[in-house]
C-alpha positions in Angstrom: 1.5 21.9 10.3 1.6 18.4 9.3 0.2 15.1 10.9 2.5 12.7 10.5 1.6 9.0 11.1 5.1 7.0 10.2 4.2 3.3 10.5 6.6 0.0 9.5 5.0 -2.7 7.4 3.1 -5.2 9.6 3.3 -3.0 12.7 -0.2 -1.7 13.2 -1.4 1.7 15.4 -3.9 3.1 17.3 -4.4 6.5 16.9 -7.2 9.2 16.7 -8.3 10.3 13.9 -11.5 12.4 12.1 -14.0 10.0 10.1 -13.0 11.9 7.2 -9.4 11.8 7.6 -10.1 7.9 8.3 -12.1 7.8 5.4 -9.2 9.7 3.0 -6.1 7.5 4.8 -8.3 4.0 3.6 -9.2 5.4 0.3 -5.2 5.2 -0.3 -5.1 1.6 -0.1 -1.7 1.9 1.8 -3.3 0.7 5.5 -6.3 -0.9 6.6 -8.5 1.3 8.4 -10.4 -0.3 11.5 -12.6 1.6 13.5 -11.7 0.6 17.6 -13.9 3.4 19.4 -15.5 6.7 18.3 -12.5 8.6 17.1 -9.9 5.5 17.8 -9.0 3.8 14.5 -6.3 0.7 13.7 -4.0 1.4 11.2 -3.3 -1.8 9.6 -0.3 -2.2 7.0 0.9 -5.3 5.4 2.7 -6.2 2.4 2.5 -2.7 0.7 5.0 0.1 1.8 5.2 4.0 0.6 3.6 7.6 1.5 0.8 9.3 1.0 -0.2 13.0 1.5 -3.1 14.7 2.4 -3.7 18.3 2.3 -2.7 18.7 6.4 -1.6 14.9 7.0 1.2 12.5 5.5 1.2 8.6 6.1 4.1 6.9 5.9 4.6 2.7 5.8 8.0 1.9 5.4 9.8 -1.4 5.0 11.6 -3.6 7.9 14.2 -4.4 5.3 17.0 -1.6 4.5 16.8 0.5 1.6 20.2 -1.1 0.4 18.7 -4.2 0.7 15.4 -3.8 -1.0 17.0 -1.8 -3.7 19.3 -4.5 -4.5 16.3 -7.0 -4.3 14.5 -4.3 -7.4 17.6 -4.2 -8.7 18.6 -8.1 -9.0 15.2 -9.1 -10.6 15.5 -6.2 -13.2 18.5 -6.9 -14.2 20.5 -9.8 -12.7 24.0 -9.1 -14.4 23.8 -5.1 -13.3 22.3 -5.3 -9.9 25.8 -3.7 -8.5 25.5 -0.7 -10.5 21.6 -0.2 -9.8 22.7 -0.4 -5.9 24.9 1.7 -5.9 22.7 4.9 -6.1 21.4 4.0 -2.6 22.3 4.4 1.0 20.7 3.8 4.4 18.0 6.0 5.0 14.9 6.4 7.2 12.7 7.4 4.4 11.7 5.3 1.1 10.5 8.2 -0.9 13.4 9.9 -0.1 15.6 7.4 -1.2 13.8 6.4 -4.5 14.0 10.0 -5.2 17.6 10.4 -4.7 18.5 7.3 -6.5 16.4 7.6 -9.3 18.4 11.3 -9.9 21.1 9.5 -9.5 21.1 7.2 -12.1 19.2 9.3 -14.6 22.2 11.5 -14.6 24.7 8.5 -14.6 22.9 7.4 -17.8 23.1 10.9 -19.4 26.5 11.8 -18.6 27.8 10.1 -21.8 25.4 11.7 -23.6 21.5 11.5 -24.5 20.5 8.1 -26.9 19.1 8.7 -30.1 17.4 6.0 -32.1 15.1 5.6 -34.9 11.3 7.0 -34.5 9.0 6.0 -37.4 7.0 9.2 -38.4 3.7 10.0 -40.1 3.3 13.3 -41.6 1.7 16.3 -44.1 4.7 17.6 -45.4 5.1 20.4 -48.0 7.5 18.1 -49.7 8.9 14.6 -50.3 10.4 13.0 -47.3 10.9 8.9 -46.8 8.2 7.1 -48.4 4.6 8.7 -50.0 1.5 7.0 -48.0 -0.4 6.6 -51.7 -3.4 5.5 -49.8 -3.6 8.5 -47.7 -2.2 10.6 -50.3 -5.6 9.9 -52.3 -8.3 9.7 -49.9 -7.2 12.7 -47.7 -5.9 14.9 -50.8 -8.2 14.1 -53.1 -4.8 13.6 -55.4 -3.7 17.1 -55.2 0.4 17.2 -55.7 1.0 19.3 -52.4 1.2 18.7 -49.2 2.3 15.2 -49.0 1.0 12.4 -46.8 5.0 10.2 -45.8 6.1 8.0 -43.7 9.9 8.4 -42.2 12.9 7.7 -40.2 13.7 9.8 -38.1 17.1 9.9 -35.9 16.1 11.7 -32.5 16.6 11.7 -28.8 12.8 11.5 -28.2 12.8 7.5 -27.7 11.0 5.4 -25.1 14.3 5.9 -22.7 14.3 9.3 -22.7 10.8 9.8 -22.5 10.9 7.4 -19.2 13.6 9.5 -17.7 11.8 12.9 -18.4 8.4 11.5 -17.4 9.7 9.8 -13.6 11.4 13.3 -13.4 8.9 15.7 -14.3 6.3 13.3 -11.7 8.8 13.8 -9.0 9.5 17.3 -9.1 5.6 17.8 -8.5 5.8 16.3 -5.0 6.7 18.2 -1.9 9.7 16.7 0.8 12.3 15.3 -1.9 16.0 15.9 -1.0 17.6 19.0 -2.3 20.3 17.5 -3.9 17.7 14.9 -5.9 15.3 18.2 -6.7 18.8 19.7 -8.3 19.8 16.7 -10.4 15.8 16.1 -11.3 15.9 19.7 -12.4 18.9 19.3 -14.8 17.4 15.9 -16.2 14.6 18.1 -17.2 16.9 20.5 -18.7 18.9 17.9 -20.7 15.9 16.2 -22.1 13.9 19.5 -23.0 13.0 17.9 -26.3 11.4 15.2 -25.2 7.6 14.2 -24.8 6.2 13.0 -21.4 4.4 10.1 -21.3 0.7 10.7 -21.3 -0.8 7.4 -20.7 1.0 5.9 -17.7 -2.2 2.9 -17.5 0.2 0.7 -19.3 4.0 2.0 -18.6 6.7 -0.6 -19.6 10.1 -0.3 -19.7 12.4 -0.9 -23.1 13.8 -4.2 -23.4 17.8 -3.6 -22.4 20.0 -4.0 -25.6 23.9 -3.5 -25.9 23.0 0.1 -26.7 20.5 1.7 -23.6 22.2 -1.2 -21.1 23.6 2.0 -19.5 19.9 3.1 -18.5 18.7 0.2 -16.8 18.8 1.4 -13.7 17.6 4.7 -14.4 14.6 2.9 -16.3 13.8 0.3 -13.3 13.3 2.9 -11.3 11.3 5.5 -13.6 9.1 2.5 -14.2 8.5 1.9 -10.3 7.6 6.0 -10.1 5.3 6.2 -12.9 3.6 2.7 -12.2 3.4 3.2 -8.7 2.5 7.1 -8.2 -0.5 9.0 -8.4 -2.1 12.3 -8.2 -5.0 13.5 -7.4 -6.4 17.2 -7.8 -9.2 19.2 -7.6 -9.5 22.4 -9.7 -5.5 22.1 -10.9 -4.9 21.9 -7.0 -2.8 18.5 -5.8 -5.0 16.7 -3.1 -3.5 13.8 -2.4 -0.3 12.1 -3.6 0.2 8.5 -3.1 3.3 6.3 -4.2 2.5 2.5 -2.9 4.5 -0.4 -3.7 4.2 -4.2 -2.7 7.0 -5.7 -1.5 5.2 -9.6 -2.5 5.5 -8.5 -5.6 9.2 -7.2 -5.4 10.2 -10.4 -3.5 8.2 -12.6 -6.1 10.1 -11.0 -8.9 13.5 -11.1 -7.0 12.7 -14.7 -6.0 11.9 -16.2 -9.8 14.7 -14.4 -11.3 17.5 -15.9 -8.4 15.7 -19.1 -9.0 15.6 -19.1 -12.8 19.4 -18.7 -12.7 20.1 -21.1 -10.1 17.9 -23.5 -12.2 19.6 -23.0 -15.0 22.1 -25.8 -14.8 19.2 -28.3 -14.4 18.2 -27.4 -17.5 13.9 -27.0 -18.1 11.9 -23.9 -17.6 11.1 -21.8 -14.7 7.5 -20.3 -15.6 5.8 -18.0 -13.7 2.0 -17.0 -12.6 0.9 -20.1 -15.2 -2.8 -20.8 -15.2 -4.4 -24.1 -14.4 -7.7 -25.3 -13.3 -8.4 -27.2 -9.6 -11.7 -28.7 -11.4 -12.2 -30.7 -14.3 -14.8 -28.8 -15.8 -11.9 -26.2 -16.4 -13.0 -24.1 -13.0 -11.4 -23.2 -10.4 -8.6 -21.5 -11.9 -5.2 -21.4 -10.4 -1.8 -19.4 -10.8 1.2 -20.3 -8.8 4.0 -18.5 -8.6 6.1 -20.8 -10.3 6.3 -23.7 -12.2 9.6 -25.6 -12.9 8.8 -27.7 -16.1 11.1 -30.3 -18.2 10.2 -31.1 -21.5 7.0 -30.1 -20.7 6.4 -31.7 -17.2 6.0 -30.2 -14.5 8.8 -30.9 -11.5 8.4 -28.3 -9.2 5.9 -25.7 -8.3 6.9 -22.6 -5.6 5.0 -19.9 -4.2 6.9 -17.0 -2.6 5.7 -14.9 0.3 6.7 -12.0 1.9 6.0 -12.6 5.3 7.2 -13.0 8.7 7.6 -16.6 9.4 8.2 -16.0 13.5 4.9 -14.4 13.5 1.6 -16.8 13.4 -0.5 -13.9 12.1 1.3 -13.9 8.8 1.8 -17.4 7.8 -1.8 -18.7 7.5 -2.9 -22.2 6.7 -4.6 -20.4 4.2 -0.5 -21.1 2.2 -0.3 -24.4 2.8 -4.5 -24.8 1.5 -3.1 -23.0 -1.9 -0.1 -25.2 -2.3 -1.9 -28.7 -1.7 -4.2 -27.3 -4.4 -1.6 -26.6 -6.9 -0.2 -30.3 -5.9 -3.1 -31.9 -6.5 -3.6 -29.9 -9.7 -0.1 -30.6 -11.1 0.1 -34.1 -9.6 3.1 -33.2 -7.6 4.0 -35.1 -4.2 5.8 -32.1 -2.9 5.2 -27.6 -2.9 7.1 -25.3 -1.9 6.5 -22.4 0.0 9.6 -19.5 0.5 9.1 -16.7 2.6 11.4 -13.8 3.5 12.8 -14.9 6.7 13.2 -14.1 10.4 16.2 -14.6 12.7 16.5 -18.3 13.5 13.6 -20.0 11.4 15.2 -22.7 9.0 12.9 -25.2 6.8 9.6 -27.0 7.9 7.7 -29.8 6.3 3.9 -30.4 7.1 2.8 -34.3 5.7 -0.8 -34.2 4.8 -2.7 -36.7 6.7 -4.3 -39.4 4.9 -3.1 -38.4 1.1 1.1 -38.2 1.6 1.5 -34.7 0.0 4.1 -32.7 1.7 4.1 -29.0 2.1 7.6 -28.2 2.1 8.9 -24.4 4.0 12.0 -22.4 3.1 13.2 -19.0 4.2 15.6 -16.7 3.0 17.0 -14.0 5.2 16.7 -11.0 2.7 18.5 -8.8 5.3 21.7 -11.1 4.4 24.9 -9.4 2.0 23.3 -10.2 -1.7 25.8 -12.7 -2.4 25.1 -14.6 0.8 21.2 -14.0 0.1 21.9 -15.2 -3.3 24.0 -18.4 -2.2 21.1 -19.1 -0.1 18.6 -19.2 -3.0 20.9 -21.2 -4.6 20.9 -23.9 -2.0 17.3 -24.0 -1.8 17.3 -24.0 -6.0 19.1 -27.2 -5.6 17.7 -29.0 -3.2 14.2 -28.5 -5.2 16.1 -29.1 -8.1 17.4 -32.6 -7.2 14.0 -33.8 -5.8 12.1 -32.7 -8.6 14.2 -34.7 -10.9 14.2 -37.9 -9.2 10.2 -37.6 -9.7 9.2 -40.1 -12.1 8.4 -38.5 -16.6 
């Protein structure tokens, strides 16, 4: 029998729990862990939702948005022009690893239904005759100049590619976890199958996805989502047995990336350069190093800079002066009158502005409801893009 404890990002708990339980649940990194009385611990999420399982427990954080909704947010800043087709692989449902599961099978098959891609592997081999191009180099210091075998180098045309072996590798991790959907286990199973041939990635440290070209454009979805499993997954074990399974993900990050890829397109007619998480320095002495969000630049100056935040705006807990100290900093740094600070937004909260005493930077607040219809949602970042926009501008070269 398993312990559940199903939690909703920034909703804390009280419940009872074994120091070493405690102990396992914080070494996930999904929750705070505060002890409250001998036995009595506070779960603590914020930002970061997902599951992890014990051997005899599962903890659960999932999001207050929808899954439609986050999915299309994951799916906008990976691909702007195909967001429709990445959401259409979800649906409402209670559980996110449920529903990553079922729409990653989902789109891996719609991306292999017209067949697997091939492309073009460069190989190096010992070959008992001449294929491609002879490594002379090799040929002479491994050989010692003998005629046979034969160091080459070679093109060849296969279906073990990048894109494939993102597919297999999101499948093969999936299909070790207990409590996905029959139907996703199926189609998991048959992406297997189909890509037999090709290699799983070993090395998931440093897992990016192919850049999208006219030919794998079809896979974008499919990839988006392997990346998000192999990035954000992990397994432990002890003697070949699975301890603990943990797949965590930060929705900051997801509405960070959603944010500066609305913003970059609602920028666009403006003209200049949205950049983001560029360094600076508070300090003179080249200290104090600093990395906003985003920086709006033309011809090199800088117009705008934005932090986003995924936070509740009704709730005091959540937006900290703590913000509004970061973005006077990154004023005073860029020698910008004005910041901005978006968060995702709560029912009824529209823009604030704070005035620093004394110095007459402002600290400007938006919020955008990210439980909105996307194209509302994205009308809304729009709005906000050009209001930024036509401040910025009038700010003197």
């Amino acid at each position: 029998m398993m312990d559940l404890y199903d939690l909703k990002a920034w909703e804390p708990a009280e419940v009872e729990l074994a120091p070493e339980r405690a102990a396992a649940i914080a070494g996930s990194e999904l929750v705070r862990v505060l002890s409250v009385a001998p036995g009595r611990y506070r779960l603590e999420p914020d930002s970061r939702v997902g599951i992890t399982l014990g051997e005899d427990w599962e903890l659960r954080v999932q999001p207050r948005l929808s899954i439609p909704n986050l999915f299309f947010l994951l799916g906008y800043s990976s691909d702007s022009a195909g967001w429709r087709r990445f959401a259409a692989g979800f649906r409402e449902d209670r559980d996110l690893f449920g529903a990553v599961a079922a729409g990653f099978s989902f789109h891996a098959i719609e991306a292999l239904r017209p067949g697997v891609l091939h492309g073009y592997v460069e190989r190096e081999e010992r070959l008992a005759g001449i294929r491609g191009r002879v490594r002379f180099g090799d040929q002479v210091s491994r050989l010692g100049g003998l005629a046979l075998p034969v160091e080459v180098r070679y093109d060849d045309y296969t279906a073990d590619i990048a894109e494939n072996r993102f597919l297999r590798s999101a499948a093969e991790v999936l299909l070790r976890l207990p409590r996905v959907p029959e139907r996703a286990r199926a189609d998991l199973f048959r992406v297997r199958s189909i890509l037999e041939n090709v290699s799983v990635i070993a090395d998931r440290r440093d897992v990016r996805r192919p850049e999208l070209t006219r030919l794998n454009r079809h896979y974008g979805p499919a990839l988006a989502l392997a990346e998000l499993i192999l990035l954000r997954t992990s397994i432990s074990g002890a003697r070949g047995e699975t301890r603990a399974t943990t797949f965590v993900f930060d929705l900051n990050e997801v509405f960070e990336s959603f944010l500066s890829t609305a913003l970059a397109e609602s920028f666009r007619p403006y003209g200049g350069v949205l950049e983001p998480q560029r360094s600076d320095y508070l300090a003179e002495e080249r200290r104090l190093r600093l990395r906003p969000d985003l920086t709006w630049r033309v011809r090199g100056i800088a117009k705008a800079v934005i932090d986003a935040k995924y936070k509740s705006l009704i709730d005091a807990r959540t937006m900290p002066n703590a913000d509004a100290y970061q973005m006077l900093a990154y004023c005073i740094s860029l020698g910008l009158p004005t910041g901005y600070l978006i968060y995702a937004k709560d029912a009824g909260e529209g823009e604030r502005r704070y005035r620093i005493r004394r110095h007459g930077y402002e600290v400007v607040v938006h919020s955008v409801d990210v439980e909105l219809e996307p194209e509302v949602l994205l009308r809304q970042v729009g709005a906000i893009a050009d209001a930024i926009a036509t401040s910025g501008l009038q700010l003197a070269a």
